[in-house]
C-alpha positions in Angstrom: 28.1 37.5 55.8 27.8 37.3 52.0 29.9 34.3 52.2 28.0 32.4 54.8 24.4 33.0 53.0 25.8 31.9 49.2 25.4 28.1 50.5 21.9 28.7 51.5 21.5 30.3 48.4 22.9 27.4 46.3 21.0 25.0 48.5 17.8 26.8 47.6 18.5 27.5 44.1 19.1 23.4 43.6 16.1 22.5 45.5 13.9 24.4 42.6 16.2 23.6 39.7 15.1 19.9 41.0 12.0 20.6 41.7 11.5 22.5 38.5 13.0 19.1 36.8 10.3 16.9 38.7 7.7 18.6 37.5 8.8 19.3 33.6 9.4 15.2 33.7 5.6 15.2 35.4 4.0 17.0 32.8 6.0 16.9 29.8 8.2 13.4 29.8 7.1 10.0 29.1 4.6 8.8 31.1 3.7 5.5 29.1 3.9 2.7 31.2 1.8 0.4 28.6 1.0 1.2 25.0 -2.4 0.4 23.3 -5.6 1.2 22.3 -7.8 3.4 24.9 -11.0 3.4 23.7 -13.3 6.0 25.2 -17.4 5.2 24.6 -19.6 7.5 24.8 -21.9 6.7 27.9 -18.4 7.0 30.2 -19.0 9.8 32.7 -15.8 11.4 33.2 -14.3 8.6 36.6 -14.5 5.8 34.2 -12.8 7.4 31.4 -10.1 8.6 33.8 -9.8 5.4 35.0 -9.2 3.8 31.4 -6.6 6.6 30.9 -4.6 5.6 34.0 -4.1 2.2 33.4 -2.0 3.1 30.8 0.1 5.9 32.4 2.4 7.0 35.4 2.6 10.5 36.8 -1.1 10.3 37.7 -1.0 13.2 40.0 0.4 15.2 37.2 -2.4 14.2 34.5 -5.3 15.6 36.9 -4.0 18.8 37.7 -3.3 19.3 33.8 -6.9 17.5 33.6 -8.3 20.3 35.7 -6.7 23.0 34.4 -8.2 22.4 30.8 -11.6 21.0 32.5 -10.6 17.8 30.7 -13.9 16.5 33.1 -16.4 18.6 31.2 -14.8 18.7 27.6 -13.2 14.9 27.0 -14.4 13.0 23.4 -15.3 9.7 23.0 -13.4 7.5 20.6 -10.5 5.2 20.1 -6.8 6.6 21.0 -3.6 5.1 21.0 -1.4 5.6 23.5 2.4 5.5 23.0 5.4 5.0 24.5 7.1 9.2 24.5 3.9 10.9 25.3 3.0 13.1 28.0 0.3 13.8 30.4 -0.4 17.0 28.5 -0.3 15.0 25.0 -2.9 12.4 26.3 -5.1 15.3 27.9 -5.0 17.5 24.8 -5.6 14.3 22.5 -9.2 13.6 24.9 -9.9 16.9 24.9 -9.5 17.7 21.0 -10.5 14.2 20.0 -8.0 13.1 18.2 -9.0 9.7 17.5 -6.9 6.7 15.6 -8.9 5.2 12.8 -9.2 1.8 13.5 -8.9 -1.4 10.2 -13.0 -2.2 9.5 -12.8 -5.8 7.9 -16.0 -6.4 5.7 -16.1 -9.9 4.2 -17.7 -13.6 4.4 -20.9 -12.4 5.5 -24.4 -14.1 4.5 -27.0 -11.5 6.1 -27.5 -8.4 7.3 -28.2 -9.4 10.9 -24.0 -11.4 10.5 -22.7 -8.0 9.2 -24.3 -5.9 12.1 -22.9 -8.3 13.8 -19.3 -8.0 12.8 -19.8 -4.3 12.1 -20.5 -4.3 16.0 -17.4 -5.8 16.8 -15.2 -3.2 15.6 -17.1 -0.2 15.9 -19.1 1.3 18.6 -22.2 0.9 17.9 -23.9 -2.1 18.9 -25.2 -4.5 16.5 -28.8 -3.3 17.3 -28.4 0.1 15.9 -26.6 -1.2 13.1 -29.1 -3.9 11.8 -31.7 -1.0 12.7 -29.5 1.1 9.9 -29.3 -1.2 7.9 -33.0 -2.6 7.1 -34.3 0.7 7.4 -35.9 1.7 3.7 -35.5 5.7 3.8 -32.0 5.5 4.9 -30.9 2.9 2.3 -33.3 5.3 -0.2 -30.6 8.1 1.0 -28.1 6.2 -0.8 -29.6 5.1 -4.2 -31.0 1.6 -2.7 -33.7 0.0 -0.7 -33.6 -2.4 2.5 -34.0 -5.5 0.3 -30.8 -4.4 -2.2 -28.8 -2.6 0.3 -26.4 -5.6 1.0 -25.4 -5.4 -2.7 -23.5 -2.0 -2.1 -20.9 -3.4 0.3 -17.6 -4.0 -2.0 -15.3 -6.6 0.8 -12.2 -5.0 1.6 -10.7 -3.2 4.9 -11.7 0.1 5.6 -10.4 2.9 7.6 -13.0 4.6 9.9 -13.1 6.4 13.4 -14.2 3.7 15.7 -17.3 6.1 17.0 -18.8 6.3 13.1 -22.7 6.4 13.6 -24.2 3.9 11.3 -25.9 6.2 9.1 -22.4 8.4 8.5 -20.9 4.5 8.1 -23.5 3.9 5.1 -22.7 6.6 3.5 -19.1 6.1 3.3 -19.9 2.9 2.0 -22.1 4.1 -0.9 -18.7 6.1 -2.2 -17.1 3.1 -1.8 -19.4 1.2 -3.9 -19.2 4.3 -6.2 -15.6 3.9 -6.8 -15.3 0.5 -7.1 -18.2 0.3 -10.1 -15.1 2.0 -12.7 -15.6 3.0 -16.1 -14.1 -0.4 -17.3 -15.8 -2.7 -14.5 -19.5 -0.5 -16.2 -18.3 -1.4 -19.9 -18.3 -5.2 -19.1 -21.3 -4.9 -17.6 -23.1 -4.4 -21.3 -20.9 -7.9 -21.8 -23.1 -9.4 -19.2 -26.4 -7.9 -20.1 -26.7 -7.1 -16.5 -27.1 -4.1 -13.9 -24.9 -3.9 -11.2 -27.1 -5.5 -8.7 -27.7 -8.2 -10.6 -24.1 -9.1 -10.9 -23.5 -8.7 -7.7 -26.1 -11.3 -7.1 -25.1 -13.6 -9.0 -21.5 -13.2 -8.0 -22.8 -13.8 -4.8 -24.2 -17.5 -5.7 -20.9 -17.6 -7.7 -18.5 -17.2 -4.5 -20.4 -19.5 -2.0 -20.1 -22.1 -5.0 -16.6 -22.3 -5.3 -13.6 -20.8 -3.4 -11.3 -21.8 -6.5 -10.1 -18.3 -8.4 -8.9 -20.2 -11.2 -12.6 -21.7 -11.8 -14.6 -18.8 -11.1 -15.1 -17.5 -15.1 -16.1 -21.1 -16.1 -18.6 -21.5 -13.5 -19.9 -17.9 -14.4 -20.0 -19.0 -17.9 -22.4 -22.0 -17.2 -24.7 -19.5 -14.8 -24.9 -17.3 -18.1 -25.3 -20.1 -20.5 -28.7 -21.0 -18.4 -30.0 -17.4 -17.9 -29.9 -16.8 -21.9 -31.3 -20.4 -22.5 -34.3 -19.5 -19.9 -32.9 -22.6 -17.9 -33.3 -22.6 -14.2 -29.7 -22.1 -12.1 -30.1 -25.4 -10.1 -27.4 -23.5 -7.6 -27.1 -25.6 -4.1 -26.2 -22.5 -2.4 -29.5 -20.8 -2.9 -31.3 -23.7 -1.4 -28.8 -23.7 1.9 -30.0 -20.0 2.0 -33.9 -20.4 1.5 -33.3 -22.7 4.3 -31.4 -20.5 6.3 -29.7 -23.8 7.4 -25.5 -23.1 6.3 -24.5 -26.5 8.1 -25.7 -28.7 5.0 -23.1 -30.7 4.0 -24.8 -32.5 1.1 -28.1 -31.4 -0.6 -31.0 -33.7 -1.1 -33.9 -33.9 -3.3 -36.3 -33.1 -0.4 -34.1 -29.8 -0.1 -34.6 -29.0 -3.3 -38.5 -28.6 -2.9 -38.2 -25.9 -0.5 -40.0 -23.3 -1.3 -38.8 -19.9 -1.5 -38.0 -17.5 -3.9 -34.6 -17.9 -3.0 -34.7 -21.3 -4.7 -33.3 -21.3 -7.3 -34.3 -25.1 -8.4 -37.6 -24.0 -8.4 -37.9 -20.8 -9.7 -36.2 -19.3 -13.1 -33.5 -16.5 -12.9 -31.8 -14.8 -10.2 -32.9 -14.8 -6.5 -34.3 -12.0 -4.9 -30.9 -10.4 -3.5 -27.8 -11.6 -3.1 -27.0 -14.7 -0.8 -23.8 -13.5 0.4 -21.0 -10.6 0.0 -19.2 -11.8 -2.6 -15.4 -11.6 -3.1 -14.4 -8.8 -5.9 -12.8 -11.7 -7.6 -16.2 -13.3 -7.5 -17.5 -9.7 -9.1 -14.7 -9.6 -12.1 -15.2 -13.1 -12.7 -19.0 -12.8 -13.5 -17.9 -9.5 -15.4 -15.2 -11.7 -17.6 -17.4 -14.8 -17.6 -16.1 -17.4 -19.8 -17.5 -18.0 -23.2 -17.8 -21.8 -23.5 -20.8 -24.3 -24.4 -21.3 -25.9 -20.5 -24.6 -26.1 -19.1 -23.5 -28.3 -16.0 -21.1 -28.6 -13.6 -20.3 -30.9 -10.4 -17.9 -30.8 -8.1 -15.5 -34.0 -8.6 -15.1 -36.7 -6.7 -11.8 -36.0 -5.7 -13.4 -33.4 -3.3 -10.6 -31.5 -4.2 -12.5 -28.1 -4.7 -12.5 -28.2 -8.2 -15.6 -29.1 -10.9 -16.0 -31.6 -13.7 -18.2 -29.6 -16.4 -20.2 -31.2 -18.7 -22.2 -30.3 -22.4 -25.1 -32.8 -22.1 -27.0 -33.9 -19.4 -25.8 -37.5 -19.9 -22.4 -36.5 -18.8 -23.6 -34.2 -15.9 -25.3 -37.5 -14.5 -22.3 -39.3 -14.4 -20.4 -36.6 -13.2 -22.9 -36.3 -10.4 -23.0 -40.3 -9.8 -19.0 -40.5 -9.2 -19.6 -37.5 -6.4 -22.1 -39.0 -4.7 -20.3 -42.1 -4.3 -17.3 -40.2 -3.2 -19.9 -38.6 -0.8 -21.2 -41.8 0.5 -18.0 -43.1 1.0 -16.7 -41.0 3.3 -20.3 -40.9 5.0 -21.4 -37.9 4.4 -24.9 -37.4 5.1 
C-alpha cells in the first residue's frame, strides 16, 4: 500500500516544488523585458500608471496581485523611475509605492529670457513651462530668495544639475539660490572689489560679454575694453544689447537704424549697464569679467576674417578702419 501511494506522493510533491518555482520566478525574478525611464505624472489615476509600468515588464499577473496586496492603487508616487534589467515585480511595486525616484541631469545654459528658460526647464521637469515662468516672474517668491523678478535671472550659475524630475518650481528656486550661493566663493567675492562691482552687476555684464564672443581666449581683453568705457563714463556701444532691446536674435549685421532703438537695454544710447542681464552667461564669461585684462583698448571689432576673433584698437582712427575692413568682408559675402 505504502509503496503504491509514494509515486502519488512524489508526483504531488513536484507539482508544488514547480509550482512553488513558478511563482518565486513570478514575484521575485527578473521581470524586465525593456529598461528605461518610467515616468509617473501626477494627474495619472492609477490604470494609466499601471499601464506605463507594463510596458516595461513581464509577469503582469504577478505585479497586480503584489499591486493589490500593498494597495499599490491607492498609495503609488509620481516621479521618474528607472527600470532595470534584474528587478522584480515586488522591486517595481515597492519603488511606486515608496517613491523612490531617479534624479534626472537638469541642463541650464544658452538661455536669453525667462520665458526660453521655463521653457527648457519644462522640458526636463514636470512642470509645465506655465508654472514655471509663473515662478519665475513672480516678485515675493524671487524676494524669498534675496532677489526680485527683474534680477532673478542673474542667480542662475549654467551647469547640470541633479534634481527629482517632480521638483515644484518654488522648491526648484530655492535650490538654485544655494547654488548661486556656492558658486559666489571667497576668492570669486575678493575680485569682485577688483571690478568695483556687485555680483549682479557682473553677471550683467558677463552676460553682454558671452553673447559677444564665444572665443575663451579673448574673453579678459574684451572685458577689459567694457571696463575701460564704464570708468571713462563712455557708453558700451555693445551690438548684443541692441539684438536684445529688439528682441529680434536673427540679426546678422547691425545697422545704424538699429542703433536708435530705444530701450534701456540699448546700450548705444544710454550710459552704463543695462537693466538686467541679456543672457545666462557661461562661468568662463563670469571669471573673465572677474580677471578682466588691464590694457589701454577702448574698441574692438570683429576682424574680417570672420574667424571669431577681434582686432582691438587705442584710437578711434584705428577702430574705423578696423570697422571698414569688416564691413567689406560683410558685404562680400552678402550679408545683409
Amino acid at each position: 500500500m505504502l509503496k503504491r501511494a509514494l509515486p502519488y506522493a512524489a508526483a504531488v510533491l513536484s507539482v508544488v516544488m514547480a509550482c512553488g518555482i513558478y511563482c518565486y520566478v513570478a514575484f521575485y525574478g527578473n521581470c524586465v523585458r525593456e529598461s528605461g525611464s518610467l515616468y509617473i505624472y501626477r494627474h495619472y489615476d492609477y490604470a494609466q500608471a499601471e499601464q506605463s509600468v507594463k510596458q516595461h515588464i513581464g509577469h503582469r499577473s504577478a505585479f497586480d496581485i503584489y499591486a493589490r496586496r500593498i494597495n499599490l492603487g491607492q498609495t503609488f508616487r509620481a516621479g521618474h523611475y528607472r527600470i532595470e534589467d534584474g528587478m522584480s515585480v515586488v522591486d517595481i511595486a515597492r519603488m511606486l509605492k515608496l517613491g523612490r525616484q531617479t534624479p534626472v541631469d537638469v541642463v541650464i545654459n544658452n538661455v536669453r529670457t525667462p520665458a526660453e528658460l521655463a521653457g527648457k526647464l519644462s522640458r526636463q521637469i514636470e512642470a509645465d513651462s506655465v508654472s514655471v515662468l509663473r515662478a519665475l516672474t513672480d516678485d515675493s517668491l524671487a524676494r524669498s530668495v534675496g532677489f526680485d523678478s527683474l534680477r532673478l535671472f542673474s542667480m542662475f550659475i549654467p551647469n547640470t544639475y541633479e534634481f527629482y524630475w517632480t521638483v515644484e518650481p518654488e522648491a526648484f528656486l530655492r535650490r538654485m539660490r544655494r547654488e548661486y550661493d556656492a558658486f559666489w566663493t571667497d576668492g570669486r567675492d575678493a575680485r569682485l572689489a577688483r571690478c568695483g562691482m556687485s555680483r549682479y552687476e557682473v553677471m550683467t555684464l558677463a552676460s553682454i560679454l558671452y553673447e559677444e564672443t564665444k572665443a575663451a581666449d579673448e574673453m579678459p581683453r574684451i572685458a577689459g575694453v567694457y571696463m575701460n568705457r564704464l570708468r571713462k563714463g563712455m557708453p558700451l556701444q555693445a551690438c548684443p544689447t541692441v539684438k536684445y532691446a529688439m528682441q529680434d536674435f536673427s540679426l546678422r549685421r547691425v545697422l545704424r537704424k538699429h542703433l536708435r532703438y530705444k530701450s534701456p537695454y540699448n546700450t548705444y544710447i544710454n550710459k552704463g549697464l543695462p537693466p538686467s542681464p541679456i543672457c545666462m552667461p557661461s562661468i568662463r564669461a563670469i571669471d573673465a569679467v572677474l580677471g578682466y585684462e588691464e590694457h589701454p583698448y577702448i574698441f574692438f571689432c570683429a576682424r574680417p576674417e570672420l574667424d571669431g576673433h577681434h582686432n582691438f584698437a587705442r584710437t578711434l582712427k584705428e577702430h574705423n578702419a578696423n570697422a571698414r575692413a569688416y564691413a567689406a568682408a560683410l558685404d562680400k559675402m552678402n550679408i545683409k
